[in-house]
N, CA, C and O of each residue as an XYZ file, in Angstrom:
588
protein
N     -25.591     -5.142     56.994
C     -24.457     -5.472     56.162
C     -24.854     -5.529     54.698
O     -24.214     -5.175     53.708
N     -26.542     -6.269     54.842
C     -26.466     -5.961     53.128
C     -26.600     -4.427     52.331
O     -26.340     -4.342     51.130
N     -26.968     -3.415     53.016
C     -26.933     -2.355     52.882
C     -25.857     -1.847     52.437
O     -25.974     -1.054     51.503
N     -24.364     -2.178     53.018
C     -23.478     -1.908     52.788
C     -22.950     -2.099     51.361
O     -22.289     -1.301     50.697
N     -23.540     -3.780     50.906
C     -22.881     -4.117     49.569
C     -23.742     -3.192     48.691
O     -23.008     -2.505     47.981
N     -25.232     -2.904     48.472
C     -25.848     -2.504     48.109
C     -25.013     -1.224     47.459
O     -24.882     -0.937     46.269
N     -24.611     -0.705     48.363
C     -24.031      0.889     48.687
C     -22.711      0.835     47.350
O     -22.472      1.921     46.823
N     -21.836     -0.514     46.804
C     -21.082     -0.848     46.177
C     -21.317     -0.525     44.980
O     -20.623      0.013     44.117
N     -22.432     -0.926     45.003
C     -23.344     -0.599     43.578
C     -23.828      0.351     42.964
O     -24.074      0.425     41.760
N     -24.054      1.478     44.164
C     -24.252      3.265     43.976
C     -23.622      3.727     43.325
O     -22.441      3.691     43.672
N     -23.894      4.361     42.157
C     -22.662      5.529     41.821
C     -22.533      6.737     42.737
O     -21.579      7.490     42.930
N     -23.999      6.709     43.346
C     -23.786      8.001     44.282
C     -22.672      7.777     45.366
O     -21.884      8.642     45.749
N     -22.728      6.593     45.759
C     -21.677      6.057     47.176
C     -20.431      6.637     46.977
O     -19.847      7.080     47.966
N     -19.672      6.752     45.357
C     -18.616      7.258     45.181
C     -18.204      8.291     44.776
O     -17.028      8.522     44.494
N     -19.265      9.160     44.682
C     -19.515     10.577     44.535
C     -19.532     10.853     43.212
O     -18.860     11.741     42.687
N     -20.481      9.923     42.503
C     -20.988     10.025     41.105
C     -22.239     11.356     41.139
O     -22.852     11.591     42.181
N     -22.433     11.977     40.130
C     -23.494     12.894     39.994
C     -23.635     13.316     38.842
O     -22.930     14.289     38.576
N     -24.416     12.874     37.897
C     -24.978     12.393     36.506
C     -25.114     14.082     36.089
O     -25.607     14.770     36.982
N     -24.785     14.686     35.023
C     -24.990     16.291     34.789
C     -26.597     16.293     34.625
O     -27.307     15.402     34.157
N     -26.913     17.379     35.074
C     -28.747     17.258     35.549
C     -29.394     18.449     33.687
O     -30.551     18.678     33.334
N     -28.288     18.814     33.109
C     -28.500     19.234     31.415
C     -29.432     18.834     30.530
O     -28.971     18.144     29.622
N     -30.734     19.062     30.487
C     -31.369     17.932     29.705
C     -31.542     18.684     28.520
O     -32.538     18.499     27.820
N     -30.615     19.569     28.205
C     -30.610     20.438     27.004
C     -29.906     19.200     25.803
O     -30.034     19.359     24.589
N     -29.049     17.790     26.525
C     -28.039     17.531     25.397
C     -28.625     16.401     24.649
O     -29.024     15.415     25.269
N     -28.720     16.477     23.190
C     -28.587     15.223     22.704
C     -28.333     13.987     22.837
O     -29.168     13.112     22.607
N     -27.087     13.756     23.244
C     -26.207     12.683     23.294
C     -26.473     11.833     25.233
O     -26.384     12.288     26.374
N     -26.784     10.569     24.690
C     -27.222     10.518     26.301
C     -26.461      8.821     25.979
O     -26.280      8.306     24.876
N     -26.146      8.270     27.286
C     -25.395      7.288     27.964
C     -26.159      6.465     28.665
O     -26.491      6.920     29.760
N     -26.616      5.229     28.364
C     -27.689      4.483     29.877
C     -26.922      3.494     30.104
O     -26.503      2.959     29.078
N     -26.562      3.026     31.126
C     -26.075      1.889     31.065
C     -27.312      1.195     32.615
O     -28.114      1.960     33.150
N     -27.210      0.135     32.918
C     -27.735     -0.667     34.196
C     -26.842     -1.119     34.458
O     -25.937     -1.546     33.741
N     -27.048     -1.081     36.492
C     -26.131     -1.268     36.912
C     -27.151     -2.157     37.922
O     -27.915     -1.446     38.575
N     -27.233     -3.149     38.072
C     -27.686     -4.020     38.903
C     -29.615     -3.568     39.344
O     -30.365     -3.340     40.294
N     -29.577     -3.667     37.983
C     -31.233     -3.053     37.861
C     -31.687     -1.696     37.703
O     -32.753     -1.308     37.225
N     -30.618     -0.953     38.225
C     -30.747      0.559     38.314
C     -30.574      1.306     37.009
O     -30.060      0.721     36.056
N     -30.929      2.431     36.921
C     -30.136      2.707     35.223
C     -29.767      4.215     35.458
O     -30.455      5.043     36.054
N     -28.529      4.405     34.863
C     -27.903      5.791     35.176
C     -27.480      6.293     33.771
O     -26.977      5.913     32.714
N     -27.902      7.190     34.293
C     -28.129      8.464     32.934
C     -26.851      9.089     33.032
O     -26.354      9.146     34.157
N     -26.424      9.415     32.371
C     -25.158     10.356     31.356
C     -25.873     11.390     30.524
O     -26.771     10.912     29.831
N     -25.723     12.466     30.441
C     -26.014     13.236     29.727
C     -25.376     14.649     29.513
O     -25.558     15.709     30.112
N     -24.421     14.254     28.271
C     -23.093     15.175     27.291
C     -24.006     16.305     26.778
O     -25.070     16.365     26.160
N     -23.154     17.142     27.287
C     -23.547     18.581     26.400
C     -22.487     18.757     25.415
O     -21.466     19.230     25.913
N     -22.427     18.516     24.163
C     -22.113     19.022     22.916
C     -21.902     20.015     22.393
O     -22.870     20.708     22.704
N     -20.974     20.854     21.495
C     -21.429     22.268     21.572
C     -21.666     22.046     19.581
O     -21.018     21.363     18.789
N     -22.591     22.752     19.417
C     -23.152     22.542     18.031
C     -21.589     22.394     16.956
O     -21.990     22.398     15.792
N     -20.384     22.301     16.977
C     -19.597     22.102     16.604
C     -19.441     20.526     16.232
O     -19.435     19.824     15.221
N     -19.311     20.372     17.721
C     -18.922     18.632     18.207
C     -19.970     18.024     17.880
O     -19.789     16.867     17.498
N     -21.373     18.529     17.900
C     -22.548     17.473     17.486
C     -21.977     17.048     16.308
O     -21.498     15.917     16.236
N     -21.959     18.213     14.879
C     -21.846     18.448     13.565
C     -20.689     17.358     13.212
O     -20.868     16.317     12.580
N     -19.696     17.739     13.657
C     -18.604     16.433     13.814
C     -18.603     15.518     13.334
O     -18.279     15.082     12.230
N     -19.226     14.956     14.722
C     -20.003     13.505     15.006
C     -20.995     13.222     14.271
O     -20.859     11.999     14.237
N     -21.746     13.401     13.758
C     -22.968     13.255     12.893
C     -22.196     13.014     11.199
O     -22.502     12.209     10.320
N     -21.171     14.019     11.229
C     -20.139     13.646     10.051
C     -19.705     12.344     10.044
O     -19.809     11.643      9.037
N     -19.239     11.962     11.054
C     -18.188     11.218     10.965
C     -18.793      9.776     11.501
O     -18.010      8.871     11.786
N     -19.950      9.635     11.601
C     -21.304      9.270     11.624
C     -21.991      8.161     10.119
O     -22.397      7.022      9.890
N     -21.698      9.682      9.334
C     -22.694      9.251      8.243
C     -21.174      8.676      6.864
O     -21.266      7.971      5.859
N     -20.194      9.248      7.364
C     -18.989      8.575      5.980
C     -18.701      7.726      7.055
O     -17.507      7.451      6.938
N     -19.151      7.177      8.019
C     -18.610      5.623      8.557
C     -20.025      4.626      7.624
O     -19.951      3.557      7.019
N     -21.093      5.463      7.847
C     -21.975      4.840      7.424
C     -22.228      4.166      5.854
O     -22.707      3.142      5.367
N     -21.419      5.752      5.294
C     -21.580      5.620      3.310
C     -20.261      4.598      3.322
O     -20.481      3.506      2.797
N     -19.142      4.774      3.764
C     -18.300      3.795      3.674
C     -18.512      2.390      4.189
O     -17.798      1.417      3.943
N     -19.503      2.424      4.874
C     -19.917      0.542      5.365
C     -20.297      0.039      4.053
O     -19.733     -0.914      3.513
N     -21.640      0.953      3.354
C     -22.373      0.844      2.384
C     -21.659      0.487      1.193
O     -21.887     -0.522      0.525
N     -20.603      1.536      0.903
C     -19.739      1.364     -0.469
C     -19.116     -0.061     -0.484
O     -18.998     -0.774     -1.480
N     -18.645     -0.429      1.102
C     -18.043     -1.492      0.962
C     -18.845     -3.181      1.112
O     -18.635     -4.385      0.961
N     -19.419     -2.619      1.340
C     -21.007     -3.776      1.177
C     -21.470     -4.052     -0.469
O     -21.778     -5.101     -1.035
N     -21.397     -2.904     -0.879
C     -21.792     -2.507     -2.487
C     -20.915     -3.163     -3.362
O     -21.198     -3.709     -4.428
N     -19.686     -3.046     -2.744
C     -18.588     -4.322     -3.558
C     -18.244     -5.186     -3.217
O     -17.805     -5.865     -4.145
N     -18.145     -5.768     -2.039
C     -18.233     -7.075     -1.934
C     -19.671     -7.885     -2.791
O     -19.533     -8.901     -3.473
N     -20.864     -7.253     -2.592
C     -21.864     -8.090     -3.299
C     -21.378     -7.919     -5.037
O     -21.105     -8.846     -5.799
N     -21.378     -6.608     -5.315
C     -21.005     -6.989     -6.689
C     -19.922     -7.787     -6.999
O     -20.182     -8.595     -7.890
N     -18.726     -7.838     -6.540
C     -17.743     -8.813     -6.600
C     -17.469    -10.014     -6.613
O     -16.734    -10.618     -7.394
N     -18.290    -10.544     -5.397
C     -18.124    -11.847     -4.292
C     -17.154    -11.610     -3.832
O     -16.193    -10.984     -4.278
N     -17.431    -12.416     -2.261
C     -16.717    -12.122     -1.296
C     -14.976    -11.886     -1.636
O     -14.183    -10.954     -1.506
N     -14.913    -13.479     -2.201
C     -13.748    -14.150     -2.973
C     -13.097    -13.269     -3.944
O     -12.017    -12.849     -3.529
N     -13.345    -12.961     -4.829
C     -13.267    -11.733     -5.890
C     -12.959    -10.278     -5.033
O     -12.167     -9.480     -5.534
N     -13.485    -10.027     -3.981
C     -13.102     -8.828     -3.261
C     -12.155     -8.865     -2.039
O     -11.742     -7.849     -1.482
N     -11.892     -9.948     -1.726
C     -10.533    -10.717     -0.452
C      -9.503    -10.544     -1.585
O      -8.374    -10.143     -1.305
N      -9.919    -10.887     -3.108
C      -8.728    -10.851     -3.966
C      -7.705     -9.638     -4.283
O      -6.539     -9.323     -4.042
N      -9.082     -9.042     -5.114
C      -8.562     -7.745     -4.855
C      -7.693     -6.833     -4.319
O      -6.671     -6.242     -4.667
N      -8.855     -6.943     -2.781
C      -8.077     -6.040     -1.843
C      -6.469     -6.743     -1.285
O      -5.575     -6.290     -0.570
N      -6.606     -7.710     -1.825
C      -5.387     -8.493     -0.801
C      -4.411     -8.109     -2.217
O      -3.240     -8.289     -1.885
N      -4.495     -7.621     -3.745
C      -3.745     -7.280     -4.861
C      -3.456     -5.876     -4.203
O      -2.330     -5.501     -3.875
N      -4.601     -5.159     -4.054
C      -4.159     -3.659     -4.112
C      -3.581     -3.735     -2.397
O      -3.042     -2.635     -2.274
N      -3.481     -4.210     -1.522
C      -2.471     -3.575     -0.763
C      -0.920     -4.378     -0.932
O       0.085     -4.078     -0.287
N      -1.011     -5.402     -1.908
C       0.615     -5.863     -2.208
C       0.911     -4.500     -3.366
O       2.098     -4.347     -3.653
N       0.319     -3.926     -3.754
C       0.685     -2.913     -4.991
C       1.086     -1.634     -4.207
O       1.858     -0.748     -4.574
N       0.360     -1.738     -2.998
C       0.623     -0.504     -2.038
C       2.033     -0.563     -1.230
O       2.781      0.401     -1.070
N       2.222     -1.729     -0.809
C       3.333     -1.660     -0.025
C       4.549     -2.054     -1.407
O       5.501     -1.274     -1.457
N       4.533     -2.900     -2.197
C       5.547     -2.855     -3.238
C       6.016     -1.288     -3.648
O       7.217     -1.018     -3.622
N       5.047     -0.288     -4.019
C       5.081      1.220     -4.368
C       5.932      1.569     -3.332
O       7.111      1.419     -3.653
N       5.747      2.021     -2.094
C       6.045      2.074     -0.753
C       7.920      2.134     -0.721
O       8.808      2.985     -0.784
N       7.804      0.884     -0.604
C       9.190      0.465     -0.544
C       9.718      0.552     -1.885
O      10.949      0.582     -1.898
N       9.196      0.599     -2.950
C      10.131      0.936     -4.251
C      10.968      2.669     -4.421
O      12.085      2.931     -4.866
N       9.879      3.614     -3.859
C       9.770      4.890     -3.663
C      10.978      5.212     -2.343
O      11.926      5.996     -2.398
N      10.666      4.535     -1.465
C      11.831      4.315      0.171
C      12.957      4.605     -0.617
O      13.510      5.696     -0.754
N      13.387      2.977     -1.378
C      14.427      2.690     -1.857
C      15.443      3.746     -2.233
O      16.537      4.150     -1.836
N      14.407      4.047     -3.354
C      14.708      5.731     -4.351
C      15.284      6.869     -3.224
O      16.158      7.674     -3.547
N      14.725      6.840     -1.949
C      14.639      8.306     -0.990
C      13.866      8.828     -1.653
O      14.348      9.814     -2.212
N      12.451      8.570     -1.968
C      11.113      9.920     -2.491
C      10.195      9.170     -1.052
O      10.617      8.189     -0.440
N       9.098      9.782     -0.782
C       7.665      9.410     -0.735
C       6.620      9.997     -1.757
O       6.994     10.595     -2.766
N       5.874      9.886     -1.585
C       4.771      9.932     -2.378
C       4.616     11.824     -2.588
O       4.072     12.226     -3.617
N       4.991     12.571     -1.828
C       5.275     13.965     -1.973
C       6.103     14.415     -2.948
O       5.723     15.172     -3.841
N       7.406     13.928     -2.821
C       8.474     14.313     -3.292
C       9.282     13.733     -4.803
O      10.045     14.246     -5.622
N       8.621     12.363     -4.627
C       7.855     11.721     -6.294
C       6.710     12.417     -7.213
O       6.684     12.257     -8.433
N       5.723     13.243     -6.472
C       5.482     13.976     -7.384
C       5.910     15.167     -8.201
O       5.468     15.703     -9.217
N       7.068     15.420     -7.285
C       7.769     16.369     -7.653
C       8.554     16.689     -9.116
O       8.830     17.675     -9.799
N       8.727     15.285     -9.157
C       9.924     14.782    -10.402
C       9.054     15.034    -11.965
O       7.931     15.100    -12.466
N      10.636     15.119    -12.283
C      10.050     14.696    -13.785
C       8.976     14.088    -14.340
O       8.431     13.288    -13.579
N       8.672     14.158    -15.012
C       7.378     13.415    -16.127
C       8.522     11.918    -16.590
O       8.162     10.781    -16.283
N       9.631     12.122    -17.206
C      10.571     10.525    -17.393
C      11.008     10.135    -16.107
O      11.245      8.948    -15.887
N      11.172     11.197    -15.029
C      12.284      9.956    -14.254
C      10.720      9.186    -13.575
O      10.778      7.980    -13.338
N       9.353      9.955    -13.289
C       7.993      9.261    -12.727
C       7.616      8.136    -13.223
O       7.335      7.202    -12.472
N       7.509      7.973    -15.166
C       7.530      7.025    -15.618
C       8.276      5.884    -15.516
O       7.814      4.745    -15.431
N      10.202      6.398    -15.530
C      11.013      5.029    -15.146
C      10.834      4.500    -14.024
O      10.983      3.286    -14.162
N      10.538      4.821    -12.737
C      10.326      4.645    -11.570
C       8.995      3.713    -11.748
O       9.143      2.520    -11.484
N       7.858      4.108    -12.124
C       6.439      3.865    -12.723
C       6.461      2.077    -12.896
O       5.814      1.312    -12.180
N       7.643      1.549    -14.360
C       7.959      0.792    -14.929
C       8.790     -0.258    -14.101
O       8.962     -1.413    -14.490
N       9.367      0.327    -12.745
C      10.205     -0.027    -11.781
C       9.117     -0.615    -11.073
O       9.054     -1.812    -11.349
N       8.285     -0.274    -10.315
C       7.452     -0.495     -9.341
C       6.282     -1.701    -10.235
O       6.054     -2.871     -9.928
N       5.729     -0.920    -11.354
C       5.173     -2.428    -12.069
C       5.691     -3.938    -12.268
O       4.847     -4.828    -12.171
N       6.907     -4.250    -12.515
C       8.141     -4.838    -12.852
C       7.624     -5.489    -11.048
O       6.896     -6.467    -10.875
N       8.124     -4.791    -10.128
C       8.229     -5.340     -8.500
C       6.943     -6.161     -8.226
O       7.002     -7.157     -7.505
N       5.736     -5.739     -8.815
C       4.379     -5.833     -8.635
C       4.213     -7.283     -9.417
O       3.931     -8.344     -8.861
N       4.358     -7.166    -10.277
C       4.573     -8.558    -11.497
C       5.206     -9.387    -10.272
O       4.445    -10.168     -9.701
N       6.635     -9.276     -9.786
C       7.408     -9.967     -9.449
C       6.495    -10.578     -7.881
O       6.331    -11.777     -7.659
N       6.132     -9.760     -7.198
C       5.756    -10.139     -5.858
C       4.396    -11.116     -5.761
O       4.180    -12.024     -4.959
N       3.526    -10.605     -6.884
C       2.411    -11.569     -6.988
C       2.696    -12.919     -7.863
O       2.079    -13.982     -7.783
N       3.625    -12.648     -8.591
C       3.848    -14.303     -8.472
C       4.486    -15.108     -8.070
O       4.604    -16.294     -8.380
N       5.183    -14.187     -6.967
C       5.622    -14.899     -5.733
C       4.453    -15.608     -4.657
O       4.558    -16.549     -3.870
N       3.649    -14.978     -4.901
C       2.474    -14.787     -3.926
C       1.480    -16.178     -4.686
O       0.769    -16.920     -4.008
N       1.604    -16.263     -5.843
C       0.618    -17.154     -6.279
C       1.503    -18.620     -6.290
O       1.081    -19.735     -5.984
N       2.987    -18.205     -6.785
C       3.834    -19.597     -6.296
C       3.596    -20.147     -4.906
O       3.349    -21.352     -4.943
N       3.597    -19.770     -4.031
C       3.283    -19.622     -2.346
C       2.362    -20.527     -2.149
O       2.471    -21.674     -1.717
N       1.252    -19.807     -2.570
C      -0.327    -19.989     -2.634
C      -0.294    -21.889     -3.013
O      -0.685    -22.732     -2.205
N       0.129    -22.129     -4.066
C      -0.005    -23.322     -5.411
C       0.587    -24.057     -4.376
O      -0.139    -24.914     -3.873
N       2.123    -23.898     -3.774
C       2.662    -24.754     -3.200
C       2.206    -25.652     -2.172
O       2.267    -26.849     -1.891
N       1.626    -24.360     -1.637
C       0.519    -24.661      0.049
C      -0.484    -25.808     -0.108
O      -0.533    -26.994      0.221
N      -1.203    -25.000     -0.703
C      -2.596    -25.659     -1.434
C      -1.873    -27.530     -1.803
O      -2.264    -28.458     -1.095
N      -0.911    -27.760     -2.884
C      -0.028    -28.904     -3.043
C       0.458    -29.851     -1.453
O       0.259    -30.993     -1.040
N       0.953    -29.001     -1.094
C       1.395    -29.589      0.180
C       0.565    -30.133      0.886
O       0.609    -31.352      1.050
N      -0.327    -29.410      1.433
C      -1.589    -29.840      1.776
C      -2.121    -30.456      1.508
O      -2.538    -31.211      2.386
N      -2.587    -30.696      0.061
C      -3.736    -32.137     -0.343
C      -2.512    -33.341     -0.226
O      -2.895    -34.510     -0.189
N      -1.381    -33.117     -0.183
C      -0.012    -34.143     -0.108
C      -0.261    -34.897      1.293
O      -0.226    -36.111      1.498
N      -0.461    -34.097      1.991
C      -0.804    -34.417      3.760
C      -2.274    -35.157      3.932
O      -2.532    -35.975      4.815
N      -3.068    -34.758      3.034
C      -4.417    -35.768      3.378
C      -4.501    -36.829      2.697
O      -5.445    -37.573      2.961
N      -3.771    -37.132      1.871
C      -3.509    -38.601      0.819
C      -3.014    -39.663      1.946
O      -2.727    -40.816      1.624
């Protein structure tokens, strides 16, 4: 009977059969109750290239973003980024509003881009100091609650 559970544990039991390719790069180990089973992907010099891309701008982009948070501080770069995506979605929906996206806004005029421009700054002003009223209130409320 213990044979049997044993057998649970096989990949062979379920008609596993690991590709026997030892031409490929890319290999898989995992353990499975002490045992260790090989995976091994054949790639075609395309898909390696790819991957190795997409690899190394995950990598330069960890870096870049490592690179500014230290120059920044953390605080200084939570700020930031938490400015530029209220500037992103304010744009967004200012552009909606209009019926453009970001395609079809470039399309326009040089004045009507600017009035629009002056529109969306104006929203931007308006939302972050909504955002910092918010902020002040919280922060208030709060030290109100530990008194």
């Amino acid at each position: 009977m213990i044979t049997h559970i044993a057998n649970v544990f096989d990949p062979a039991h379920f008609g596993y059969k690991p590709q026997q390719n030892t031409s490929a790069p890319h290999q898989v180990t995992n353990d499975v109750s002490g045992r260790k089973i090989e995976d091994k992907i054949d790639l075609s010099i395309e898909a390696r290239q790819t991957l190795e891309e997409r690899r190394q701008a995950q990598k330069e982009e960890q870096n870049r973003l490592t690179e500014e948070i230290l120059d920044k501080g953390f605080r200084g770069w939570a700020e930031e980024y938490h400015r530029e995506k209220i500037e992103a979605e304010v744009r967004a929906q200012v552009l909606k509003s209009f019926g453009y996206d970001e395609e079809s806004y470039s399309k326009l005029e040089t004045e009507v881009q600017q009035r629009i421009e002056e529109i969306i700054s104006a929203k931007i002003r308006e939302k972050i100091q909504q955002e910092v009223a918010k902020n002040i209130e919280e922060e208030n409320s709060a030290s109100d609650t530990k008194l």
